[in-house]
C-alpha positions as CSV (number, residue, x, y, z in Angstrom):
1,X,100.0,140.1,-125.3
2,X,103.3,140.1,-123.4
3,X,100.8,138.9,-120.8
4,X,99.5,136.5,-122.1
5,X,103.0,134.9,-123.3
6,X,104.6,135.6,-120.1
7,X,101.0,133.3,-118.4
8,X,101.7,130.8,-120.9
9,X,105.2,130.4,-119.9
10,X,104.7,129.9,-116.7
11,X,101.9,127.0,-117.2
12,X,103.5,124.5,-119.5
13,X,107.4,126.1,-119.4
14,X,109.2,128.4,-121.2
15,X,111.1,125.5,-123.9
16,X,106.9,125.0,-124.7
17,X,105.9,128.6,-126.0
18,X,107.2,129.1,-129.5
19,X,107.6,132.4,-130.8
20,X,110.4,133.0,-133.2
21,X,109.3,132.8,-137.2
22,X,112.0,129.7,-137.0
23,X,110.4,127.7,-134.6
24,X,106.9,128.2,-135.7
25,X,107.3,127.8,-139.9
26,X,106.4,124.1,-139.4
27,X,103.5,125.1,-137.6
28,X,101.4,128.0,-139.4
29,X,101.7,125.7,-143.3
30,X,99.3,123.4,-144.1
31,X,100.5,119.8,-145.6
32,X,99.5,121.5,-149.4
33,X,101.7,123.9,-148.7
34,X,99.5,126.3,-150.6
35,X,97.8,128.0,-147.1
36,X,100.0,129.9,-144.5
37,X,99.4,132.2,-141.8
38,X,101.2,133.9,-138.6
39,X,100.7,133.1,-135.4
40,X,101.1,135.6,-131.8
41,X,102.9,131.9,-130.6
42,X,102.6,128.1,-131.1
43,X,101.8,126.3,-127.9
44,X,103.1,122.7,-126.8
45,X,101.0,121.1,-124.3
46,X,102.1,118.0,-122.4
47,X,98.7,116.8,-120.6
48,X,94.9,117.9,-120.6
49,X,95.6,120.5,-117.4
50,X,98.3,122.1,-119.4
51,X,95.9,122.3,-122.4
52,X,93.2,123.6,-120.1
53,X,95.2,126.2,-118.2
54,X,96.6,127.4,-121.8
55,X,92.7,127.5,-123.3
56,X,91.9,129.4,-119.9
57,X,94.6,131.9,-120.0
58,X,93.6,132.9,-124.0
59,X,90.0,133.2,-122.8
60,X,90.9,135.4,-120.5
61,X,92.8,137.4,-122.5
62,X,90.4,137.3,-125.6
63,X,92.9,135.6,-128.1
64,X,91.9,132.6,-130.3
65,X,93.3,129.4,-130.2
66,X,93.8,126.7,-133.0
67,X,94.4,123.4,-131.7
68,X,96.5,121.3,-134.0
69,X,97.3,117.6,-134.3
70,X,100.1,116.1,-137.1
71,X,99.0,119.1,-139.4
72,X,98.3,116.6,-142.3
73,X,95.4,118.2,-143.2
74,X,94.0,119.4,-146.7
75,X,91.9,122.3,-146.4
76,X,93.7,124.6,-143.6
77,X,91.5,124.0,-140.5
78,X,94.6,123.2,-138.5
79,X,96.6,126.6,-139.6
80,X,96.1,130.3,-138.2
81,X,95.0,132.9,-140.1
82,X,97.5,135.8,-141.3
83,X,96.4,138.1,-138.4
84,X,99.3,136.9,-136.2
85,X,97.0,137.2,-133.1
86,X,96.3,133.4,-132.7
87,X,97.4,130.9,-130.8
88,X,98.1,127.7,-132.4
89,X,98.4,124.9,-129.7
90,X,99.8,121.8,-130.9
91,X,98.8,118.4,-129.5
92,X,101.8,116.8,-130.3
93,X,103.4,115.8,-126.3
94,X,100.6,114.5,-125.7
95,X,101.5,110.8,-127.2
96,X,100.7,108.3,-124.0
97,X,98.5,105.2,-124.8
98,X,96.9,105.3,-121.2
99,X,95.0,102.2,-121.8
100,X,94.6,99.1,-123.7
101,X,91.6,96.6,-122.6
102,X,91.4,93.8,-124.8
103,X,88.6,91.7,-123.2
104,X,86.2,95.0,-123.5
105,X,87.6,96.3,-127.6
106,X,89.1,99.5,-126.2
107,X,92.6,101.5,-125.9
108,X,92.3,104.8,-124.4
109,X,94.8,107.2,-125.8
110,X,95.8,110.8,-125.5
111,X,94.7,113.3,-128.5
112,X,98.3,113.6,-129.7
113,X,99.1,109.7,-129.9
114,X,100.0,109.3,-133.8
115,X,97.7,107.1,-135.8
116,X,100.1,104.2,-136.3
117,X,100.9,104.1,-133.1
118,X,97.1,102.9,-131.8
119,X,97.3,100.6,-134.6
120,X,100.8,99.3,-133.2
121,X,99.2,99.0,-129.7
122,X,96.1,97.3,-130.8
123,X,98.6,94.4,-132.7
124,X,100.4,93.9,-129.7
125,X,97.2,92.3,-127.4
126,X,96.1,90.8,-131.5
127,X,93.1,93.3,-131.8
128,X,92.6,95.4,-134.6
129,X,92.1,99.6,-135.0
130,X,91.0,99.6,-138.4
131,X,91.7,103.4,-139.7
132,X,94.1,103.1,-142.3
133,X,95.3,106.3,-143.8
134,X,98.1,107.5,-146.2
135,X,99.2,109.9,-143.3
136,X,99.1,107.2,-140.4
137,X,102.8,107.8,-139.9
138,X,102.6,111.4,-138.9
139,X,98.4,112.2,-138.4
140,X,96.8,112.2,-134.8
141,X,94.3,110.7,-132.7
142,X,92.8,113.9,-132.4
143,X,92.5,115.4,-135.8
144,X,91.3,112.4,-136.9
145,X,88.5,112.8,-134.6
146,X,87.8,116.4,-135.1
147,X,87.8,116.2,-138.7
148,X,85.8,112.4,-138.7
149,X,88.7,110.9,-140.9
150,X,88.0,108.6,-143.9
151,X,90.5,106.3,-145.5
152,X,90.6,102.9,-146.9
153,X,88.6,101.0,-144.2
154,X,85.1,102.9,-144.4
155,X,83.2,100.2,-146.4
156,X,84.0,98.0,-143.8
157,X,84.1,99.8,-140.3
158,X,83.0,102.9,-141.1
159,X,84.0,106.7,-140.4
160,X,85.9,107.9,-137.2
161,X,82.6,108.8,-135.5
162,X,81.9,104.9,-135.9
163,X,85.1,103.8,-133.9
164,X,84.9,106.1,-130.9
165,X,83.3,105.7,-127.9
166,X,84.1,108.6,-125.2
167,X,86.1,111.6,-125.2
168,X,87.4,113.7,-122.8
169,X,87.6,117.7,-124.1
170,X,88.9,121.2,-123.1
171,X,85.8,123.2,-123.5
172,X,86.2,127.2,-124.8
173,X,86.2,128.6,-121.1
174,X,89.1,125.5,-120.1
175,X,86.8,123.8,-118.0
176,X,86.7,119.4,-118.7
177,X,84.1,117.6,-119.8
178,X,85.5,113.8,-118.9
179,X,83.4,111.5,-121.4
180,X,86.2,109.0,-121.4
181,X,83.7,106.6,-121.0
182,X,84.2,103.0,-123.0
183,X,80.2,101.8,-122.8
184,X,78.5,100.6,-125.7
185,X,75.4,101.7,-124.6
186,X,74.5,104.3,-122.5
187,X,71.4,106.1,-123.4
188,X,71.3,109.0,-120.9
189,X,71.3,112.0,-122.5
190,X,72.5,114.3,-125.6
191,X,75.2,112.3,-127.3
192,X,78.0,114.5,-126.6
193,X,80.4,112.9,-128.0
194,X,79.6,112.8,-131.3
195,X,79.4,116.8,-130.9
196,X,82.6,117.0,-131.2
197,X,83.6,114.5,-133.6
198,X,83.8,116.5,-137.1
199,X,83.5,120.1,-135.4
200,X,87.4,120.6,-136.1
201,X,88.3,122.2,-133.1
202,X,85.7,124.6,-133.0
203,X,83.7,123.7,-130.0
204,X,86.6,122.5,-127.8
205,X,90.3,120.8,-128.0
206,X,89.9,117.1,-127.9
207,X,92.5,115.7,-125.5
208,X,91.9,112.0,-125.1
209,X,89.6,109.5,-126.7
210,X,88.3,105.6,-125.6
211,X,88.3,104.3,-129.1
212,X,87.0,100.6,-130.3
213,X,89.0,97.8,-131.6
214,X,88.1,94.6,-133.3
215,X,89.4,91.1,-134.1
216,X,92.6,91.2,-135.7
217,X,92.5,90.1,-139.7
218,X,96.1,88.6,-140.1
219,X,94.7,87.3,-143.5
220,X,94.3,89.2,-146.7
221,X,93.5,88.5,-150.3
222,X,94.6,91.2,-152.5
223,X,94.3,92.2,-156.2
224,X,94.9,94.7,-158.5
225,X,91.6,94.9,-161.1
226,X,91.2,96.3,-164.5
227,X,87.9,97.9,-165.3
228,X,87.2,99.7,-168.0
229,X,84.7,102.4,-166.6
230,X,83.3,103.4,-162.9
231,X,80.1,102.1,-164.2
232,X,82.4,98.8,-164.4
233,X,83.8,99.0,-161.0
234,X,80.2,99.8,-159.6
235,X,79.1,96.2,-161.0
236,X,82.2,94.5,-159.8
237,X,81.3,96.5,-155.9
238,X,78.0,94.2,-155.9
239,X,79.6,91.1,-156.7
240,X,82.1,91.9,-154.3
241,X,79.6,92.2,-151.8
242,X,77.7,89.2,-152.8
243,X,80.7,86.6,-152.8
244,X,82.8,88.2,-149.9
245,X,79.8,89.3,-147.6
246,X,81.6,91.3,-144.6
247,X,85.2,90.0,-145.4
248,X,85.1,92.5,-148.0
249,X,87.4,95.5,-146.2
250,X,88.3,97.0,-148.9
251,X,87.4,98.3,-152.4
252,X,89.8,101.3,-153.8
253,X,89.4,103.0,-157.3
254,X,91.9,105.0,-159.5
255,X,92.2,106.0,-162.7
256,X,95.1,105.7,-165.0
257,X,96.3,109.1,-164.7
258,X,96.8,108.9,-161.0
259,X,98.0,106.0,-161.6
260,X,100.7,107.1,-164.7
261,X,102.1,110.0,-161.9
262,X,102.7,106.7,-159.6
263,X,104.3,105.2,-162.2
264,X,106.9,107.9,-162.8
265,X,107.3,109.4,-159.5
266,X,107.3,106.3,-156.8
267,X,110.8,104.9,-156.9
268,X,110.3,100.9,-157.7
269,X,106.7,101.2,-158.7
270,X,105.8,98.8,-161.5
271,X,102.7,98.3,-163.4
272,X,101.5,94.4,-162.5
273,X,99.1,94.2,-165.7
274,X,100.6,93.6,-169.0
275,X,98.1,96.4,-170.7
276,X,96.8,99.6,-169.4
277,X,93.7,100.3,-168.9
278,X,91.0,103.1,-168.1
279,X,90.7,103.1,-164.8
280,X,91.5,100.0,-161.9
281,X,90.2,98.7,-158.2
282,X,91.8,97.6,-155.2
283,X,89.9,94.9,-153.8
284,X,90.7,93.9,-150.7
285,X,89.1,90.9,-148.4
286,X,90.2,90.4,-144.5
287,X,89.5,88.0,-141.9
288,X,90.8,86.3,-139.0
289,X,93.2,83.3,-138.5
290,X,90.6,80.9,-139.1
291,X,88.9,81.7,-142.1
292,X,90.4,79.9,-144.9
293,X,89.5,80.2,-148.3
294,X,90.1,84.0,-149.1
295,X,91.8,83.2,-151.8
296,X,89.5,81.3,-153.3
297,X,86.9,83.5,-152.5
298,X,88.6,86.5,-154.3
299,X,89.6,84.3,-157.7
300,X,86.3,83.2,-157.9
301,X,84.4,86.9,-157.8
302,X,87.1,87.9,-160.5
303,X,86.2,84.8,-162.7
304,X,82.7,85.8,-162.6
305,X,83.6,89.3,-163.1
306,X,85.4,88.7,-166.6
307,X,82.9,87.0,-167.2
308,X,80.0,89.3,-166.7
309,X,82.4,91.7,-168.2
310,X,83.3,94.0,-165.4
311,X,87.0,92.9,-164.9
312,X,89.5,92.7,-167.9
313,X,92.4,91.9,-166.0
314,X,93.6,91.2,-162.9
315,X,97.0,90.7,-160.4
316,X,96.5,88.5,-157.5
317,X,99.0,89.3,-154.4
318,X,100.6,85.9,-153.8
319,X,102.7,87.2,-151.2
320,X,103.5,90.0,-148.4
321,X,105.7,91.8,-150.4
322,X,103.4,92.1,-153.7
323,X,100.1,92.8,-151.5
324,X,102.4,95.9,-150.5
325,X,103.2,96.3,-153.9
326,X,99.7,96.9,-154.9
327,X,98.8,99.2,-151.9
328,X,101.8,101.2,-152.8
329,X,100.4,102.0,-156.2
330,X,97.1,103.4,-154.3
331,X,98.7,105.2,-151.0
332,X,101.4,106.6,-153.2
333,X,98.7,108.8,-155.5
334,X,98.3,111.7,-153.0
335,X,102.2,112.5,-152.9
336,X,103.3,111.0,-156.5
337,X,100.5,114.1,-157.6
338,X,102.3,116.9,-155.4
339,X,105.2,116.4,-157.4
340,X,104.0,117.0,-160.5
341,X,103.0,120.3,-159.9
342,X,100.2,122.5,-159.0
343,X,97.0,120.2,-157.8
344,X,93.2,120.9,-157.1
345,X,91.9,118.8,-155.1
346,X,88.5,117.7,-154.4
347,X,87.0,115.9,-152.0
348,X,83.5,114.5,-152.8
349,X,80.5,112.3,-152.2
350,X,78.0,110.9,-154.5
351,X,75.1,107.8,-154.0
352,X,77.1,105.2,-155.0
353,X,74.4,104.4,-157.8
354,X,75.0,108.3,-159.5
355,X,78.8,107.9,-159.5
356,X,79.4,106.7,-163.0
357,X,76.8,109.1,-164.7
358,X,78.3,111.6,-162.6
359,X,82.1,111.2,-163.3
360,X,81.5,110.5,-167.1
361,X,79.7,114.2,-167.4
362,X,82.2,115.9,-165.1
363,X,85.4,114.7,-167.0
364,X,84.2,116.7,-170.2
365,X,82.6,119.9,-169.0
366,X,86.3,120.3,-166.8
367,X,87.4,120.4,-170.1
368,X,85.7,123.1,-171.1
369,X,86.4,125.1,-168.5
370,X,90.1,124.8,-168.6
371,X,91.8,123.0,-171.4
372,X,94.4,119.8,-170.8
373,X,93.4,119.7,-167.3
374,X,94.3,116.5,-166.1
375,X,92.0,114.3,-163.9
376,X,93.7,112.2,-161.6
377,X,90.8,110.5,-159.8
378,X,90.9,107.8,-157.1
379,X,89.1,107.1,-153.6
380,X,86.6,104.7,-151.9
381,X,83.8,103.6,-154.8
382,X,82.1,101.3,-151.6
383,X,81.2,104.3,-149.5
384,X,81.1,106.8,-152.7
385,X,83.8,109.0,-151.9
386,X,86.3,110.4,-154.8
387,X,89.2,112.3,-154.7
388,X,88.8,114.4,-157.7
389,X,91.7,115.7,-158.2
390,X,93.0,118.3,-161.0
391,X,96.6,118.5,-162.1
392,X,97.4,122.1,-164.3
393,X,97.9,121.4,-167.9
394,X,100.9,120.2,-170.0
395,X,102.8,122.8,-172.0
396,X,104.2,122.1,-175.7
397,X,107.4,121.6,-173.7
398,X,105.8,118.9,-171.0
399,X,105.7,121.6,-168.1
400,X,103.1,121.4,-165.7
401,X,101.0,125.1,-166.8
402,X,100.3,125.7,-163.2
403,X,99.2,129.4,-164.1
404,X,96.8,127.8,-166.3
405,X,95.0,126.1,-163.0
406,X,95.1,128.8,-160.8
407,X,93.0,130.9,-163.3
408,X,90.5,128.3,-164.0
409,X,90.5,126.7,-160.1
410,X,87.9,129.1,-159.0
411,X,85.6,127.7,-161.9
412,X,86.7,124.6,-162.6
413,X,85.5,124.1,-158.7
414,X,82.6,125.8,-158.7
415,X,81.4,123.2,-161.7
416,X,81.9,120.3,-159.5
417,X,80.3,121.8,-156.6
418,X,77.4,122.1,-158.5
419,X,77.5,119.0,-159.9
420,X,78.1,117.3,-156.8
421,X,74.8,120.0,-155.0
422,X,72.3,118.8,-157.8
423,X,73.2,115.1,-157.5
424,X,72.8,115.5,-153.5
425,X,75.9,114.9,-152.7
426,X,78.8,116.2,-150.1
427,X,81.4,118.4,-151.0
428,X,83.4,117.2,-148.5
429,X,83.6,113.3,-147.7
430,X,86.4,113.2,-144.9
431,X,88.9,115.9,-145.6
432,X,86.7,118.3,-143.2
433,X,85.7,122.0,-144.4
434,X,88.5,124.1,-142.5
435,X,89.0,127.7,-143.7
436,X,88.8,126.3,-147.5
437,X,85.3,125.1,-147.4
438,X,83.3,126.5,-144.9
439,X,81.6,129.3,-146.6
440,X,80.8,127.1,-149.9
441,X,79.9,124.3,-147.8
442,X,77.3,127.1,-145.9
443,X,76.3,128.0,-148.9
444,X,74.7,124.3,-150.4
445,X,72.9,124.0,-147.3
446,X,69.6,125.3,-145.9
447,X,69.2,128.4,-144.1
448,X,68.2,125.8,-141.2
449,X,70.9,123.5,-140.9
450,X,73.5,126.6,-141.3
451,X,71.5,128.3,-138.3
452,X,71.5,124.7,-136.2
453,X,75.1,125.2,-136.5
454,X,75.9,128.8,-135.5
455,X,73.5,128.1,-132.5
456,X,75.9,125.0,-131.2
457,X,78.8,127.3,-131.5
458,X,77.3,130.1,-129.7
459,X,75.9,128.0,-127.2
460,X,80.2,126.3,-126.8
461,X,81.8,129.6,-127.4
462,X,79.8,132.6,-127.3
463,X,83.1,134.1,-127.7
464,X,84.5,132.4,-130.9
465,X,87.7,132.0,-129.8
466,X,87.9,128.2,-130.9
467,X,89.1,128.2,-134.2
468,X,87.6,131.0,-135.7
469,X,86.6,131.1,-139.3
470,X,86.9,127.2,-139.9
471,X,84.2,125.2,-140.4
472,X,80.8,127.3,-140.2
473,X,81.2,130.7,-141.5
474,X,79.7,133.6,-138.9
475,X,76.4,135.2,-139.4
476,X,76.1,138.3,-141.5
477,X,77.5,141.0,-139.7
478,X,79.3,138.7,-137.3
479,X,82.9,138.4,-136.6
480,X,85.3,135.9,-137.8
């Protein structure tokens, strides 16, 4: 391996190759903290031929590589294993926005440009890049691709898949496929592209991207909805959609656990409603400097809603500062929930019209399985997705029983992935599969598609050097 390091070294320089336990800790931990491994040496690239030449020199040398963006992610895909014969290489140099092209809707960006910063350079020629996650400070361009991000602009724009037009990739052997190509249509072949989008850095290391932007939505109208049920916030999704038509950006759901841990763990969070309720939306409607009347719009679906019975309550942002207000109480759930103690966290997807039924049966038969568990649900009712989340129990004292969880998770996940199988849904909405979920994910689908798979990855990397273990599980009797 002293080789291989010494190879390394001399390709992207010496200050790049990181190999003392020190320098790699931030590197081998996953954002949950709860998934570590080792690593042979963590890898900083500062352009594509650096990341080819290091891709080439592990192929030659038979070593895998796992490429790496902000390390936000949830379920481990971005970590090594605990062999210590991987190389993680980090994308994280590699933050130039080459290009910004108003006229055609496109900024071309390297794979380590952090998400906020595309949105930045979209606002600065007044266009729009719509992803909008609670890790856009710190997550990259190019996880987001690999793992076909989410967040709270799906129901509008859709998934990452939807706002990316070409790539350009480091394939397995460290050859470049240069798909940085920013056409709307071009129907000439296998869409290759989209291969790579969601394989989570199993197929290749995603080092650039041509990515779409849109009109810029300087206007909001924003309020903060009591519901009493999902069955409620379901109802109030069509009217939504019926009064707002495509302003309607966005519709977020929590319940009042999630929001309680807010509440107590977000310094200046407030409650805006005068009584709690069950569970509440974020409704959201955007447009651009001349559409007027999005107030009126939005005060006038919530006036129907009471009075259909769907809405009990609701807080209308009046100003900049209270429309952050609001979005603080649902960006702050992920992280207000870390701190109060161990968390199990699910990432689902149900037909919109099953989600009530679904989440009403689920809540109960948790309880079963593990006592006190507390639910702290929330996500994206418009495009089906819920995080359903478990915090451990409460002790007599108040103490989070974290034991408790661990010795129930196994279960207590197992029920929802049922659950989630016989209402054909997805166990993993835009959180990606990683080392966490690939072999359950595997194992709710048909031998076919799981075969379709393993046949793309042997065709990339016969060798399986590209992030081994994450994603699709090997065959029987394969290697990791």
């Amino acid at each position: 391996m002293d080789d291989l390091l010494d190879r390394l070294r001399t390709s992207i320089g010496a200050d790049h190759v990181l190999t003392e336990d020190a320098d790699v800790a931030a590197y081998v931990v996953d954002w949950t903290g709860t998934r570590a491994g080792r690593a042979l040496a963590v890898v900083r690239p500062g352009s594509t031929e650096e990341v080819a030449a290091v891709v080439a020199a592990c192929a030659g040398a038979g070593v895998p590589v796992v490429p790496q963006g902000g390390n936000t992610g949830l379920v481990g895909g971005g970590v090594p294993d605990a062999s210590g014969n991987q190389v993680v290489l980090s994308l994280g140099r590699m933050r130039r926005v080459r290009e910004v092209d108003p006229v055609a809707g496109t900024v071309t960006v390297d794979a380590g440009v952090v998400l906020a910063d595309v949105q930045a350079a979209a606002e600065k020629v007044d266009r729009l890049f719509p992803m909008s996650l609670g890790s856009e400070g710190s997550c990259t361009i190019g996880g987001n691709l690999s793992t076909n991000a989410g967040g709270t602009a799906v129901l509008r724009y859709g998934m990452t898949r939807e706002l990316v037009l070409g790539l350009e990739v480091v394939l397995p052997d460290g050859r470049v496929w240069d798909g940085l190509r920013g056409l709307r249509k071009d129907n000439t072949g296998y869409d290759l592209t989209q291969l790579f989008v969601g394989a989570e850095g199993t197929l290749g290391v995603i080092t650039g991207a041509v990515l779409r932007l849109f009109p810029a939505t300087p206007r909001h109208a924003t309020a903060w909805v009591a519901v009493s049920s999902v069955d409620a916030a379901v109802s109030l999704l069509g009217l939504a959609q019926q009064h707002a038509g495509v302003h309607l950006s966005t519709f977020e759901i929590a319940n009042r656990q999630a929001i309680d841990l807010v509440l107590a763990h977000l310094p200046g969070a407030s409650d805006p409603l005068g009584e709690p309720s069950d569970w509440y939306v974020l409704v959201e409607l955007a447009g651009s400097a001349s559409d007027d009347g999005l107030d009126e719009t939005l005060e006038s679906l919530l006036g129907e809603a009471v009075e259909a019975g769907c809405a009990t309550d609701a807080a209308l942002a009046g100003s900049p500062s209270q429309r952050s207000a609001l979005w603080a109480l649902r960006e702050g759930i992920s992280e207000a929930q870390k701190v109060e103690g161990a968390t199990l966290k699910h990432d689902v997807t149900l037909p919109i019209a099953r989600l009530a039924e679904w989440a009403d049966a689920m809540g109960p038969r948790l309880q079963e399985v593990c006592a006190g568990v507390r639910l702290v649900t929330y996500g994206h009712v418009g495009d089906g997705n819920l995080h359903y989340n478990l915090n451990a129990p409460l002790t007599d004292g108040g103490h989070s029983d974290d034991d408790a969880l661990r010795a129930a998770a196994a279960d207590l996940t197992t029920a929802i992935y049922d659950s989630v199988a016989r209402e054909a849904g997805s166990i993993s909405a835009e959180h990606g599969l990683g080392r966490t979920k690939a072999a359950a994910a595997a194992s709710y689908k048909s031998d076919v598609e799981v075969d379709l798979m393993r046949a793309v990855k042997q065709a990339l990397d016969p060798a399986g050097l590209m992030n081994p273990g994450v994603l699709v599980p090997p065959a029987p009797g394969a290697s990791a």
